[in-house]
N, C-alpha and C positions, 0 to 999 in steps of 0.2 A: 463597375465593380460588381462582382461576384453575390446575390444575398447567400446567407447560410445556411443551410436546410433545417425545416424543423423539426423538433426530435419532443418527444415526453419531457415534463420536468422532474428533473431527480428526485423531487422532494417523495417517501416514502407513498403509493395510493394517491398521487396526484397524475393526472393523465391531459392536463393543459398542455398544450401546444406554445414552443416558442424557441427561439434561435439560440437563448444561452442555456445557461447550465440548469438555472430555476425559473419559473414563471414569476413574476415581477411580485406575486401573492406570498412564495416565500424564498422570494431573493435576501432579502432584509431579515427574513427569518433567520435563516441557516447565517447570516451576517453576525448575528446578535446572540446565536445559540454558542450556551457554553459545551465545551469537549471538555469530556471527564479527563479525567486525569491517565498518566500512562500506566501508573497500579490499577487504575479502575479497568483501565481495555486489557489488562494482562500482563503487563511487562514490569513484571517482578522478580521477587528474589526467584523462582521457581526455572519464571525465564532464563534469566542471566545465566543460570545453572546449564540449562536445557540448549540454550546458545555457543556458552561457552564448546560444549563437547560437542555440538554440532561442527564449528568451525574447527576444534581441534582435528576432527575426521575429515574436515572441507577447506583446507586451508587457502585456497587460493579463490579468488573472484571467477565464477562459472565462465562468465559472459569475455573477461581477459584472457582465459583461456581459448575460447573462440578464434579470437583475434591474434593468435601465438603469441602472448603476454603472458607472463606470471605475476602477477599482481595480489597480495595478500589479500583477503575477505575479510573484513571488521563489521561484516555487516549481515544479520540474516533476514533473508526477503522474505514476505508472503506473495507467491506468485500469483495468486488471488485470493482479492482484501479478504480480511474472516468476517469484520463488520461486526465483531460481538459474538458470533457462533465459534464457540471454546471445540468444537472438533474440529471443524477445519483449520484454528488457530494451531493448534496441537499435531494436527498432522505433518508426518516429516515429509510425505514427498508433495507439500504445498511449500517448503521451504528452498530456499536456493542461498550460497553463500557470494555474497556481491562485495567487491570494495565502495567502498561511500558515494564515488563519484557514479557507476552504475545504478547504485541504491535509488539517489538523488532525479537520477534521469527517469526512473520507473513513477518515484514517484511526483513529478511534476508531472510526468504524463495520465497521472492518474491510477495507475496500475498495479 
């Protein structure tokens, strides 16, 4: 079998080497650490607001479109994460409108 290449640990300024996601230092970290709330990273009444009319102008899921599908979009993506930075949160052409199951798949991958 295969090993897995090693990459940096995600953890913010750690530069440890190792196969998963965190160095084993803050595996358990990031395990234990609480995620604010979704008013706290943004998605609020301003949002909803801001979502709403985006999908009203984006009706359809981008990516089902590709694939000659029409598929409604319930969902608006960050094509990449913001992380807390309120301009790229804010920015419209970081957004794309996806149905759930698209959404879902982006973001199990991480993305």
């Amino acid at each position: 079998m295969p090993n897995k290449p090693l990459r940096e640990c995600a953890h913010p300024g750690c530069h440890e080497l190792t196969t998963e996601n965190r160095c084993p230092k803050h595996k358990r970290a990031a395990y234990y650490a609480p995620r604010e709330t979704s008013n706290e990273r943004g998605y609020n009444y301003k949002w909803g607001k801001a979502r709403e009319g985006y999908l009203a102008h984006h009706p359809f899921c981008e990516e089902c479109l590709i694939e000659n599908k029409k598929i409604i979009a319930t969902v608006v993506h960050h094509r990449v994460a913001h992380k807390g930075d309120t301009k790229l949160f804010w920015d419209k052409n970081n957004w794309a409108a996806l149905c759930k199951w698209h959404h879902d798949k982006h973001t199990a991958k991480g993305e």
